[in-house]
Each structure stands twice: as structure tokens, then as C-alpha cells.
MARDREN-346571 format. One record per residue: x, y, z of N, C-alpha, C in turn; residue in three letters; residue number from 1. Coordinates in steps of 0.2 Angstrom, whole numbers. Example, Ala and Ser with C-alpha at 12.3 -4.5 7.8 and 13.67 -1.06 7.14 Angstrom:
BEGIN
ATOM	66	-28	39	62	-22	39	66	-16	39	ALA	1
ATOM	64	-11	35	68	-5	36	64	0	39	SER	2
//
This chain:
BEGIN
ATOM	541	-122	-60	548	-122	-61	551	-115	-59	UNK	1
ATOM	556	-116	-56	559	-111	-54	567	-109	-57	UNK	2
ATOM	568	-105	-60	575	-102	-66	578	-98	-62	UNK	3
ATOM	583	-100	-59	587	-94	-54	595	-94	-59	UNK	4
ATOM	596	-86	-59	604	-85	-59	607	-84	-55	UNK	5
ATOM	613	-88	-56	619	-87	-51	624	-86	-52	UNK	6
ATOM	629	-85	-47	634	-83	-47	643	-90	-48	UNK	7
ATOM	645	-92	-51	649	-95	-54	656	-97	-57	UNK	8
ATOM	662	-98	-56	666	-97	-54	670	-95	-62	UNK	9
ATOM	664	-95	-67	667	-93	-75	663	-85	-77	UNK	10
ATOM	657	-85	-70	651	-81	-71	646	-82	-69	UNK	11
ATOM	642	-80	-72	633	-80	-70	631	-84	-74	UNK	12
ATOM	627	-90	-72	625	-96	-74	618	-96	-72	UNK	13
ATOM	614	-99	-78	607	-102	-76	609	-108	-72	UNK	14
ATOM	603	-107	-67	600	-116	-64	593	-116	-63	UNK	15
ATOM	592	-120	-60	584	-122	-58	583	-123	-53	UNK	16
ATOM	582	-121	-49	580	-121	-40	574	-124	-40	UNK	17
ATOM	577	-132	-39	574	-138	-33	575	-141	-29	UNK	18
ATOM	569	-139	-25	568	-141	-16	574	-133	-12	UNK	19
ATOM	577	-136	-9	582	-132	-8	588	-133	-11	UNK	20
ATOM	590	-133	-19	595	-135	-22	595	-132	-28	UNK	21
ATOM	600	-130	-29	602	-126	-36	603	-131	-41	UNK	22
ATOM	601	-132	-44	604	-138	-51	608	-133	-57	UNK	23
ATOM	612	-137	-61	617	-132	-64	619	-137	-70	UNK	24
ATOM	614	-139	-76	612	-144	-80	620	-142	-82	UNK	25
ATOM	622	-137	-85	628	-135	-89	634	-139	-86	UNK	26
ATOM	634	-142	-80	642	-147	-79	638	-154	-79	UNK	27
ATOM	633	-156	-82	630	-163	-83	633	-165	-90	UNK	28
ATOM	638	-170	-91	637	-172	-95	634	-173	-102	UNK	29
ATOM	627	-174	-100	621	-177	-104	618	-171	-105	UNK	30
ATOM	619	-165	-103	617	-158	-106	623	-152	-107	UNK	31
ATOM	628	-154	-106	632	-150	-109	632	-147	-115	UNK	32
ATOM	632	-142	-115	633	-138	-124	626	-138	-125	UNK	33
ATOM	622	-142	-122	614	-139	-124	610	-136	-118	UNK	34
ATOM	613	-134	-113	608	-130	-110	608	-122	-109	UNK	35
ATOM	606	-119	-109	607	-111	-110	612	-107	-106	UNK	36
ATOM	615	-104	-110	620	-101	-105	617	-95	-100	UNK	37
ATOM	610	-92	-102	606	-86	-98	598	-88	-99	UNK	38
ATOM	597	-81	-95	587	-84	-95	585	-81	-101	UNK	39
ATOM	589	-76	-105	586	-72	-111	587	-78	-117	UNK	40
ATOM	593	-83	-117	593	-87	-122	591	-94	-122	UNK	41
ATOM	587	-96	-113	582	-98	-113	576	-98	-116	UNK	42
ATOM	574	-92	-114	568	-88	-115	566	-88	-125	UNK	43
ATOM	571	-88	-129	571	-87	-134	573	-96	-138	UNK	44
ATOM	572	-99	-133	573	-108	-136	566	-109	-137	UNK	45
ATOM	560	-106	-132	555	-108	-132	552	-114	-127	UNK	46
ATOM	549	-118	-131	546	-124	-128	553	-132	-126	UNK	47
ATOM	556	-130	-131	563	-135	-133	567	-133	-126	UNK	48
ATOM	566	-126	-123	573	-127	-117	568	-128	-112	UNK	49
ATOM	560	-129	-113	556	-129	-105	554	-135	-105	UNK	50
ATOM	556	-139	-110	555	-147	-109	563	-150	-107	UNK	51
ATOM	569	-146	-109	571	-149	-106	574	-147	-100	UNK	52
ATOM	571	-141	-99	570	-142	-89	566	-147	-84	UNK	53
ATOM	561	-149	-88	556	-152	-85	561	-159	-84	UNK	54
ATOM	566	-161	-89	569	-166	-90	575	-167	-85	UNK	55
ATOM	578	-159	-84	583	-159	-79	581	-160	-69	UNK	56
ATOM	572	-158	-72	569	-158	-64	568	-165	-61	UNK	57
ATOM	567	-168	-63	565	-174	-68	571	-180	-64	UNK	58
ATOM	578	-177	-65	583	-180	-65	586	-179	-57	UNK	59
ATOM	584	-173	-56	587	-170	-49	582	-172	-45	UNK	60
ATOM	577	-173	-46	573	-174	-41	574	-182	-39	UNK	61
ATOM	576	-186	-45	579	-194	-44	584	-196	-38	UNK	62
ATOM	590	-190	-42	597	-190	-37	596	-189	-32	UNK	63
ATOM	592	-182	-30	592	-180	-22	589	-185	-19	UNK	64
ATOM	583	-190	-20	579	-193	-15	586	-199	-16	UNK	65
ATOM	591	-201	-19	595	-207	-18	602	-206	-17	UNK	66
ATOM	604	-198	-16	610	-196	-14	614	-199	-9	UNK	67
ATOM	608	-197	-4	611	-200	2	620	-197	5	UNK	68
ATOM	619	-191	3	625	-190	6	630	-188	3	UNK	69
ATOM	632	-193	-4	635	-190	-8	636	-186	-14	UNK	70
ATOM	641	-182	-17	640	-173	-18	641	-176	-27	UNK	71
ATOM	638	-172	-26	633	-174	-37	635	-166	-37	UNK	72
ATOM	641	-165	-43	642	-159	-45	637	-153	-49	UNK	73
ATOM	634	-155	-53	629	-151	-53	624	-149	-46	UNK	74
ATOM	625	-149	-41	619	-149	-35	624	-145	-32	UNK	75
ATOM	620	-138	-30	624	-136	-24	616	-135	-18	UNK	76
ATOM	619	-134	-11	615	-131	-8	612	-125	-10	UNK	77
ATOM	607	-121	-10	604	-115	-11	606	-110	-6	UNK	78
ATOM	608	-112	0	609	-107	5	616	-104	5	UNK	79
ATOM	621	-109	0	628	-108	-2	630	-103	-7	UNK	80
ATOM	623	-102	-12	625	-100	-16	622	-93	-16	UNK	81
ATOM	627	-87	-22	626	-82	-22	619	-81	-29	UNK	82
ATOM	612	-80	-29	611	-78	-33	611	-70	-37	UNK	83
ATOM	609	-69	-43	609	-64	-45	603	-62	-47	UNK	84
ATOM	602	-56	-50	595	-55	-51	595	-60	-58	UNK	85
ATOM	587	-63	-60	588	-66	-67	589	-65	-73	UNK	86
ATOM	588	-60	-72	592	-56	-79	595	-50	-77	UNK	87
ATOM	604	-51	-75	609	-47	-72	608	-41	-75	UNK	88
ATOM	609	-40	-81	608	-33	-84	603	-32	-91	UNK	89
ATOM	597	-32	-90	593	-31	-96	594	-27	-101	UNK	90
ATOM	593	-32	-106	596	-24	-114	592	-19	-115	UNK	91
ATOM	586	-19	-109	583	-12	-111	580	-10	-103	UNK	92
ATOM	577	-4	-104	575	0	-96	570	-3	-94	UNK	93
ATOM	570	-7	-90	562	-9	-85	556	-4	-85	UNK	94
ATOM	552	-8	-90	545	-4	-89	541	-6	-83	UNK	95
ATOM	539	1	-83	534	1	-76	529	3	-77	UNK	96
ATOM	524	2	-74	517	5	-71	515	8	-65	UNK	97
ATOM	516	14	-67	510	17	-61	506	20	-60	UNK	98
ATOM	505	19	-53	495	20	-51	493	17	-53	UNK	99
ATOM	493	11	-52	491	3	-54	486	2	-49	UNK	100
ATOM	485	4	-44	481	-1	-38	481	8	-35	UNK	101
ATOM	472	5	-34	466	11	-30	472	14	-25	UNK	102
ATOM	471	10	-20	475	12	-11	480	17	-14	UNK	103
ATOM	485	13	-16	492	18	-17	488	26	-23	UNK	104
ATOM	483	26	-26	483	33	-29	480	36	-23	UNK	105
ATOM	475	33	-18	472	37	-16	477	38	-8	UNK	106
ATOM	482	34	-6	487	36	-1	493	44	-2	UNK	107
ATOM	493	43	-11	497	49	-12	493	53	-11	UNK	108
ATOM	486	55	-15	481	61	-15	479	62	-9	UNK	109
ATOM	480	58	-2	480	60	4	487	65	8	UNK	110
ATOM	491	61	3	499	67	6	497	73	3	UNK	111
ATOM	495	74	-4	496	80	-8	489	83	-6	UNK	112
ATOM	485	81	-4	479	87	-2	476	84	5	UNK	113
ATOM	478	82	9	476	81	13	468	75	15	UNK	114
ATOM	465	74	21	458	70	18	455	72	15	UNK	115
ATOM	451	66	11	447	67	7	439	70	11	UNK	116
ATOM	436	76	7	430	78	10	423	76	5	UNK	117
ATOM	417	75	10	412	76	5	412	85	3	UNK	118
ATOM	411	83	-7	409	88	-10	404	92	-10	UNK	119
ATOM	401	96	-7	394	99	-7	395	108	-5	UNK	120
ATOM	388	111	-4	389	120	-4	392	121	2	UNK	121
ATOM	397	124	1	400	128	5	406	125	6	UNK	122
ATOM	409	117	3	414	114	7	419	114	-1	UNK	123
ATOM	424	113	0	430	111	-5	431	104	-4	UNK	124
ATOM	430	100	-7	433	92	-6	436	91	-14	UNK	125
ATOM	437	83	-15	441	82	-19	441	73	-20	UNK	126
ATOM	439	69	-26	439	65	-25	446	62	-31	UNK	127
ATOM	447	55	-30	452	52	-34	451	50	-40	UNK	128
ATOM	455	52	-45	453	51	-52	458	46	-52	UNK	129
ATOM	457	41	-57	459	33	-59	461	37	-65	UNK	130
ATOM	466	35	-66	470	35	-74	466	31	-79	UNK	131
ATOM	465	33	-83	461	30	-91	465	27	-91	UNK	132
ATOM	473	25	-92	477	22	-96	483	22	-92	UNK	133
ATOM	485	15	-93	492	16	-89	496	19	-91	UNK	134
ATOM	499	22	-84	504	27	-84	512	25	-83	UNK	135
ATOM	514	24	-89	522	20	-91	527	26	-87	UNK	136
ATOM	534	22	-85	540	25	-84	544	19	-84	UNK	137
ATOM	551	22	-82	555	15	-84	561	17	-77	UNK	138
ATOM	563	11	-77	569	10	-74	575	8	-78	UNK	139
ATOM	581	12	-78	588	9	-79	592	5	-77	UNK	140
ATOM	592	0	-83	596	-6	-84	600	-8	-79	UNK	141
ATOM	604	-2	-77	610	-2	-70	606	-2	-64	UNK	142
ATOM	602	0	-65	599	-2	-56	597	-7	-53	UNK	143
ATOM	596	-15	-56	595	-21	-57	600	-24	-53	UNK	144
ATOM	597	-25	-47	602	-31	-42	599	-35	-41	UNK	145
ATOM	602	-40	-39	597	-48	-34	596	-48	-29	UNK	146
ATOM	594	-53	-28	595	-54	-21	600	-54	-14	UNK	147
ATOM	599	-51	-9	603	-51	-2	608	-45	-5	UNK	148
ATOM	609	-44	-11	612	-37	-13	612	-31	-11	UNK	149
ATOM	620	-25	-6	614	-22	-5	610	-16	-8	UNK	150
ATOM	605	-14	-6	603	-6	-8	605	-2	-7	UNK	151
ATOM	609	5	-11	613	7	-6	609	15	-7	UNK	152
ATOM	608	19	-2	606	24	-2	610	30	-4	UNK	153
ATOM	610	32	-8	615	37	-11	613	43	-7	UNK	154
ATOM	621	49	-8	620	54	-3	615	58	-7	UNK	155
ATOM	611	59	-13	607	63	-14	601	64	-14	UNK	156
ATOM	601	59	-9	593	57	-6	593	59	1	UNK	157
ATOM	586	57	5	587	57	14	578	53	13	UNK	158
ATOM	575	52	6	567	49	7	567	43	3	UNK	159
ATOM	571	37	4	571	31	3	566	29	3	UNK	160
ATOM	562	27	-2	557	22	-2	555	15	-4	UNK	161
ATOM	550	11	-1	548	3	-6	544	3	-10	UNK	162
ATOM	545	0	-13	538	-2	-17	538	-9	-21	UNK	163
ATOM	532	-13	-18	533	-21	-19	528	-24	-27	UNK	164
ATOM	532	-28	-31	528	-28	-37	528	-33	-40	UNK	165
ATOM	523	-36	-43	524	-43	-46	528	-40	-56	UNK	166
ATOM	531	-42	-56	536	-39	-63	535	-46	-69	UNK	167
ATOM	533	-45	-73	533	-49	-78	538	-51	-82	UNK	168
ATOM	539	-56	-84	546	-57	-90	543	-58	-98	UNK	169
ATOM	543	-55	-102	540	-57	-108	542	-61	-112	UNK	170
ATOM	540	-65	-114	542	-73	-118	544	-72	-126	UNK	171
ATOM	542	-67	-131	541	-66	-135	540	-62	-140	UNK	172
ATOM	542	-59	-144	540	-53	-148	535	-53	-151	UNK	173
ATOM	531	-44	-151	527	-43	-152	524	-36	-154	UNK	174
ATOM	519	-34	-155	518	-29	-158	510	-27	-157	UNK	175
ATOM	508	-22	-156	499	-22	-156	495	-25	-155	UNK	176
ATOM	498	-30	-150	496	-35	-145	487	-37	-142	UNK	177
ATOM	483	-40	-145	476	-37	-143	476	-42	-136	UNK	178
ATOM	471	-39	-130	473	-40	-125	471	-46	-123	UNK	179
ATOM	467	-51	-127	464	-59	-127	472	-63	-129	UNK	180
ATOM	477	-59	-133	482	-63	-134	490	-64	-131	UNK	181
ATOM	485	-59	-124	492	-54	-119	497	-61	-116	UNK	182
ATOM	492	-66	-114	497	-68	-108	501	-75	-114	UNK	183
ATOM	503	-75	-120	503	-79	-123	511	-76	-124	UNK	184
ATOM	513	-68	-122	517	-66	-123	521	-66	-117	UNK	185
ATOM	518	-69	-113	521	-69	-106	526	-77	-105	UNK	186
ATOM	531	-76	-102	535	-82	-100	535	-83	-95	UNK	187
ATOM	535	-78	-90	535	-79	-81	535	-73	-77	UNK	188
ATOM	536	-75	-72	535	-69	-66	540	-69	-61	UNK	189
ATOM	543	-63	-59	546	-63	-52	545	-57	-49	UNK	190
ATOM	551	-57	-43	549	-52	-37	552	-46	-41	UNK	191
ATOM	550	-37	-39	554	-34	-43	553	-24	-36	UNK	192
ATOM	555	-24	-33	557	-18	-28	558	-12	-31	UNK	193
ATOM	554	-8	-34	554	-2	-37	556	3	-29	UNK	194
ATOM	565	3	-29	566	7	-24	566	14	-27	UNK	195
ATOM	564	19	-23	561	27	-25	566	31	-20	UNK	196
ATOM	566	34	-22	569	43	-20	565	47	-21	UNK	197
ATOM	560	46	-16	556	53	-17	557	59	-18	UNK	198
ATOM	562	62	-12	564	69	-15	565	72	-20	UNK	199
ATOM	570	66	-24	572	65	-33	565	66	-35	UNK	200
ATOM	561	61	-35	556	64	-38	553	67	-39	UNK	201
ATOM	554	69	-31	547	78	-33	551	81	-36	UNK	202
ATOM	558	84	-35	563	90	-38	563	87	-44	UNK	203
ATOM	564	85	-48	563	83	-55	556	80	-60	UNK	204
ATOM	552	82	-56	545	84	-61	545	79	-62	UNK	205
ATOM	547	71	-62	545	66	-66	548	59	-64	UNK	206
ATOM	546	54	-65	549	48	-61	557	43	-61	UNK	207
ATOM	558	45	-67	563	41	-70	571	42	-65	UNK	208
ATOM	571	48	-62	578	51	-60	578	47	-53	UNK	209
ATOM	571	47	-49	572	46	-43	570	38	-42	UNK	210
ATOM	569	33	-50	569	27	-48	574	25	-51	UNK	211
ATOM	579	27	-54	584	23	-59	594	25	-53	UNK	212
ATOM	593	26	-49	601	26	-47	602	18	-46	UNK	213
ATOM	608	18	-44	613	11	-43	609	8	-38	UNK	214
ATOM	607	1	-38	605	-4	-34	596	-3	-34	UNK	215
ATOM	595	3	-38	586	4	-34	581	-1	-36	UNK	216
ATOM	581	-7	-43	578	-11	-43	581	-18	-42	UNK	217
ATOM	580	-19	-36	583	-28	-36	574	-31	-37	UNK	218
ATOM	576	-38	-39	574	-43	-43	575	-48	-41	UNK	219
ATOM	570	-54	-42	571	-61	-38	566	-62	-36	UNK	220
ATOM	570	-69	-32	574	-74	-32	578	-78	-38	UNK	221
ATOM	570	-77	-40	570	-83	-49	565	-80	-51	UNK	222
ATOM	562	-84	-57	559	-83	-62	553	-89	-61	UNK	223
ATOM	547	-89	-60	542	-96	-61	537	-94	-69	UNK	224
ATOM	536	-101	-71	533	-100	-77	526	-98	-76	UNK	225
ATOM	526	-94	-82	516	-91	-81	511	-96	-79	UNK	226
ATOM	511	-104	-81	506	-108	-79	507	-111	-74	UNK	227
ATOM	511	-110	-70	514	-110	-62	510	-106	-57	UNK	228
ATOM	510	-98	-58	507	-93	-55	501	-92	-57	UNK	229
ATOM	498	-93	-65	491	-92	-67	493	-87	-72	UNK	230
ATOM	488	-86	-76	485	-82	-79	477	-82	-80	UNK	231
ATOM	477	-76	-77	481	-71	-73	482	-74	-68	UNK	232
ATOM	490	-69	-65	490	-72	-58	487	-72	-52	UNK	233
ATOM	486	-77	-49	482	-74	-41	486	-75	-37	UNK	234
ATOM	488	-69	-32	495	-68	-27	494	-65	-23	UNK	235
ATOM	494	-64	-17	493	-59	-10	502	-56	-12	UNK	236
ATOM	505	-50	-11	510	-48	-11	510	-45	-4	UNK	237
ATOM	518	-45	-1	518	-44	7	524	-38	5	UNK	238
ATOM	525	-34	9	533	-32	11	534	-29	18	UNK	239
ATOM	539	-32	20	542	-29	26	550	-25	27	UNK	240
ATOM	546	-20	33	553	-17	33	557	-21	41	UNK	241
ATOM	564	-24	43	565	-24	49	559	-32	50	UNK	242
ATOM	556	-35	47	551	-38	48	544	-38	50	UNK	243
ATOM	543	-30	51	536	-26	51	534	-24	44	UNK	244
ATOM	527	-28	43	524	-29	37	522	-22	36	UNK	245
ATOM	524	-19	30	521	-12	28	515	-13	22	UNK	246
ATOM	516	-18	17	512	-18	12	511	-24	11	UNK	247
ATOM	505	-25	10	500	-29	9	494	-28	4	UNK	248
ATOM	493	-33	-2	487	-33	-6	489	-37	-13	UNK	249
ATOM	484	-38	-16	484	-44	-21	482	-41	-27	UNK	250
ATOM	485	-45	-31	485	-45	-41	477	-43	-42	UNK	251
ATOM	474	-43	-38	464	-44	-42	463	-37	-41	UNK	252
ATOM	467	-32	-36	465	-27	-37	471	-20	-38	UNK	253
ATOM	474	-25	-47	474	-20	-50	471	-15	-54	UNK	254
ATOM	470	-9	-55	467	-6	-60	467	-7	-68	UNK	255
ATOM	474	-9	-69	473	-11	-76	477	-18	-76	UNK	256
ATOM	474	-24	-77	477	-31	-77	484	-32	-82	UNK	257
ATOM	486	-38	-82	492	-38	-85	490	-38	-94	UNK	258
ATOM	485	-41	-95	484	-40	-102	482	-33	-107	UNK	259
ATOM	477	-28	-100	480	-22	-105	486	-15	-103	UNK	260
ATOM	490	-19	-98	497	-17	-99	499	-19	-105	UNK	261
ATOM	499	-24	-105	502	-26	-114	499	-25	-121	UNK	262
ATOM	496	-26	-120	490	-23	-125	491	-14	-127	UNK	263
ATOM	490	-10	-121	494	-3	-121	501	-1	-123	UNK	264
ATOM	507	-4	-121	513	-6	-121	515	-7	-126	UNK	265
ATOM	511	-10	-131	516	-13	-135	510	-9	-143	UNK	266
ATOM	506	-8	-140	501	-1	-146	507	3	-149	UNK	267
ATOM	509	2	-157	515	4	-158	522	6	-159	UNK	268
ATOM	524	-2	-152	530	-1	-148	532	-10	-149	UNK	269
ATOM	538	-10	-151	540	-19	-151	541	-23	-144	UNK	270
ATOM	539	-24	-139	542	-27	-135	543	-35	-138	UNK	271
ATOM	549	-37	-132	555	-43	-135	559	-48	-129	UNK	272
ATOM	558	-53	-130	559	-58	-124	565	-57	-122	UNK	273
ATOM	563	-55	-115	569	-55	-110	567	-46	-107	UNK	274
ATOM	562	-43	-111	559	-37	-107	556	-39	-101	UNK	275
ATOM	556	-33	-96	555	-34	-88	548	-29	-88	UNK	276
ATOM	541	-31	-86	536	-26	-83	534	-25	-78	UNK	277
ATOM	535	-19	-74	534	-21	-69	526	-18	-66	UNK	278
ATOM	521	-20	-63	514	-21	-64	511	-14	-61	UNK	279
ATOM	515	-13	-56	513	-7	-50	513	-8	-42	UNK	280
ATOM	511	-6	-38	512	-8	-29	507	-3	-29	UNK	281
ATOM	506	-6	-20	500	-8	-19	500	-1	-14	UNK	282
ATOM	496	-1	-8	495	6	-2	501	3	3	UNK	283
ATOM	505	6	5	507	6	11	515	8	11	UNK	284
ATOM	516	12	6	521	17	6	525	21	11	UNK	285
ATOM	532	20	12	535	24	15	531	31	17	UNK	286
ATOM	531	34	13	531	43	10	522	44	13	UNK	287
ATOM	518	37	14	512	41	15	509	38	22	UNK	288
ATOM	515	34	27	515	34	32	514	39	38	UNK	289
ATOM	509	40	44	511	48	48	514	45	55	UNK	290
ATOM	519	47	57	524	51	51	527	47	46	UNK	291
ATOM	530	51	40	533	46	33	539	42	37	UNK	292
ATOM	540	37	35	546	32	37	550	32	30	UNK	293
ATOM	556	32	30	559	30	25	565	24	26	UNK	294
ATOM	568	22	19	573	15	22	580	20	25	UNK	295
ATOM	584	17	32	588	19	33	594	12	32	UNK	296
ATOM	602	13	33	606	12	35	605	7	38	UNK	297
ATOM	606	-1	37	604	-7	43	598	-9	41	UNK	298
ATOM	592	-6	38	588	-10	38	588	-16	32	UNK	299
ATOM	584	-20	34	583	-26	29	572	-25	23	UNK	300
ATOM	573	-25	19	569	-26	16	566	-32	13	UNK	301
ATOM	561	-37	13	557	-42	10	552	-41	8	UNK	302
ATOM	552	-41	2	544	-42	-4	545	-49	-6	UNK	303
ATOM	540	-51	-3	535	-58	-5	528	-57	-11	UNK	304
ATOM	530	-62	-12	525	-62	-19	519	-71	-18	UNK	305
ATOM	517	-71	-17	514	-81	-15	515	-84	-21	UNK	306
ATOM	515	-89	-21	518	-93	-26	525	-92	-31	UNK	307
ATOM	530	-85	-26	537	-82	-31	540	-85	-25	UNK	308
ATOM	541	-82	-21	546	-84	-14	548	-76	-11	UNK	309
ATOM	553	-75	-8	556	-69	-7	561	-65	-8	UNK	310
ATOM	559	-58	-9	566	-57	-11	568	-52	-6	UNK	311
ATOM	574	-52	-4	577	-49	3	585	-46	1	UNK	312
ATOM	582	-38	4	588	-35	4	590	-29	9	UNK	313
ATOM	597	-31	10	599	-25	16	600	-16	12	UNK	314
ATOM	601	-13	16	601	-6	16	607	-3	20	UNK	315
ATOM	613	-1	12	619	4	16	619	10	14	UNK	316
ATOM	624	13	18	624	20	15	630	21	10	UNK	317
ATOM	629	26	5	634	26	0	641	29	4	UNK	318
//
């Protein structure tokens, strides 16, 4: 099941993206006034609003095979329609993880000291230490776009960068979460673009300035339910810049899995359905390319995720 937001002539409207086709249960009839106005009031119906998705799929997938042609107001084409990210503006900062995956620690420790050497008498080397515990930061609510929206590179940058991530949606609220009960908090998955200003972030010691400006995290296409992708998920993630593949690598090689991201996260801390997690990216960074490549002016970016779809966006200048 695919939960996509869209754009609509009263606002932003949930639908369901079938086959090529947006369904929009809210002008039917026989679901009017019961089907959710967003994905967060979804998301908090529970099992009641994903049955009667399954009900709306159900229905669309009848019309479409006997259409033939003519136009059923709930169905638009998908290619007509503006999506927006699935949750337009979340009520709190996108959490994130990083240094999640070996390659990307050991691609930065490559820029910052150069190859790795054997250790022994006489020589100076250095090997890569794996974080004991994931290392949180967040992104800002405002930087959340969708898809084909663009990124726009602000003047206080010139080291735009990607970074491709499977982002979690959490289903539930929770608390102390032990990590056997992790994915039970889980509602689904999408595509999630931790766009970076590297600059920002070296000149500010810390992460948050240089991932949180206007447009830095789009989001998309939709949302698919956790038992659709797995738990855990098994997913190759891709990204390209221009349609030259920069990154490439899969969910099995992360260092901390999704359940003790949760399990650690929520040690403490209340997470609440319609929170956003985003997992970590993989090696193949702008910033540790030779020479570094960063996004300019023109370019188009694509983070695929297998079993999510794509999520695609151009690149302006402020």
C-alpha cells in the first residue's frame, strides 16, 4: 500500500497510489467524512483506517480494470498530479542518524586524515572506530519538501551535498521501547534526502545548521506499510546525480538496525505517531569524491530505495 499526499484544490489531501493512479477516497461518496484528512490522522486510526484502505484498493482496482475510458472523480492520473512530501510539515524535527553504515565513516576518515595505514614501529596509521551508540541530530520541520520540489541552494553555501536514506514513520507512541518490540512501533517507510551544507557544517561544530535550511530534506514519493517492505527492511538504496549513480548499498549493512535506533531514541524520550527517522546513508558522498563534487544549479537528484519508488528533485539557485 502506497499513502501519497497531494496537492488539491482545498489543499493537501491524502490518497492511495494505484497502479498509476492516485485515488482520493474523500470525493467518494461511500467514504466521505470517514476517510482521513492527513497521514498523521491516519496513522492514529490505526488498523480501522488501514482496513479501509485496503477496502478503497479494493474498489479502485475494480473501476480501473472496467473504466474504459471514462473519468471516475476520485482517480486522477499520477503523472497530473502535484505530490507533496507525506507529512508536509511535521510537528517536530526529523530525527536522524549518523554514521550508520561502515563505508560512509570510513569515506569521511579518509578526507579527515587521509589513507588508512598499517599500524606498526616506525609508521603513524589510524583505524576507524564505529560509534557504540547512535549518533542522533535532527533536521527542521521547514526543510521538508516532496517531490520534483526544488532544492534550492542557498547563498551561504558553495558544498551542497546528498545523502540517500531509508526514513522511518512511526506508527505509535512510546517510551523505553525494548528493541524485540521496535518494529511494532513502526507504520512505514519512505524515501528521505538528508540534503548537507558541508561548509555549514564544519564552520558550526555541529550538524543541525548545515542540514536544516529551506528545502534540505525532501521526502517521498509516499509512504508503503512496514509489512510491505519487511521487518526488517531488505532494500538496495541507489542515488543519482544528472543520472550518474553516486550511491549505492543496502539496509543489512547498517551498523545500528532499525530496532536499536528505537530502542535508543526513545530510552527516556516519548516518540509519537507521525514522527520521521531517518536511518543514515550509505558511502558515496559528494564531499569524499576526488575531486569533491558537489550539487550545482540544474542538476536533478534521485534516491531510490527498492520496494519505495523514487524520489526526484531539481537543484536552483537561491
Amino acid at each position: 500500500m502506497k499513502l501519497a499526499t497531494f496537492q488539491a484544490e482545498g489543499g493537501p489531501r491524502l490518497g492511495l497510489v494505484v497502479d498509476a493512479w492516485v485515488v482520493d477516497p474523500g470525493v467518494e461518496p461511500r467514504w466521505r467524512g470517514r476517510w482521513p484528512a492527513g497521514l498523521v490522522e491516519f496513522i492514529q486510526r490505526g488498523e480501522d483506517a488501514v482496513g479501509l484502505a485496503r477496502e478503497v484498493e479494493e474498489w479502485a482496482a475494480g473501476v480501473l480494470a472496467e473504466a474504459r475510458g471514462r473519468e471516475v472523480p476520485a482517480l486522477h492520473p499520477l503523472r497530473e498530479v502535484t505530490l507533496l512530501a507525506p507529512i508536509p510539515r511535521p510537528s517536530k524535527n526529523i530525527f536522524c542518524v549518523g554514521r550508520n553504515y561502515r563505508e560512509h565513516v570510513e569515506e569521511g576518515a579518509h578526507v579527515l586524515w587521509g589513507p588508512a595505514k598499517e599500524a606498526g614501529e616506525g609508521k603513524k596509521g589510524w583505524t576507524v572506530e564505529l560509534p557504540p551508540v547512535p549518533v542522533f541530530f535532527t533536521k527542521a520541520p521547514t526543510a521538508v519538501i516532496g517531490p520534483e520540489a526544488p532544492i534550492v541552494r542557498p547563498r551561504a553555501t558553495e558544498r551542497l551535498d546528498w545523502e540517500c536514506e531509508l526514513a522511518v514513520v512511526i506508527g505509535r507512541k512510546g517510551k523505553d521501547i525494548p528493541p524485540e518490540e521496535a518494529f511494532s512501533y513502526v507504520f512505514g517507510y519512505t524515501i528521505l534526502n538528508d540534503i548537507t551544507a558541508r561548509d555549514l557544517q564544519q564552520r558550526h561544530g555541529q550538524w543541525f545548521k548545515g542540514k536544516s535550511c529551506d528545502t534540505f530534506c525532501p521526502m517521498g514519493p509516499w509512504v508503503v506499510l512496514r509489512d510491505d517492505l519487511g521487518a526488517p527492511p531488505q532494500a538496495t538504496l541507489v542515488l543519482r546525480v544528472n543520472g550518474a549513480e553516486r550511491q549505492r548499498f543496502h539496509t543489512r549493512q547498517m551498523i545500528f538496525d532499525i530496532p536499536a535506533i528505537l530502542s535508543s531514541l526513545s530510552a527516556g524520550m516519548t516518540i509519537e505517531p507521525g514522527d520521521i527517522v531517518a536511518t543514515g546513508t550509505g558511502a558515496g558522498c559528494g564531499f569524499a569524491m576526488d575531486p569533491p563534487q558537489f550539487l550545482q544549479p540544474g542538476d536533478v537528484v534521485e534516491a531510490e530505495i527498492e520496494g519505495i519508488g523514487v524520489l526526484r528533485n531539481p537543484v536552483i539557485a537561491e
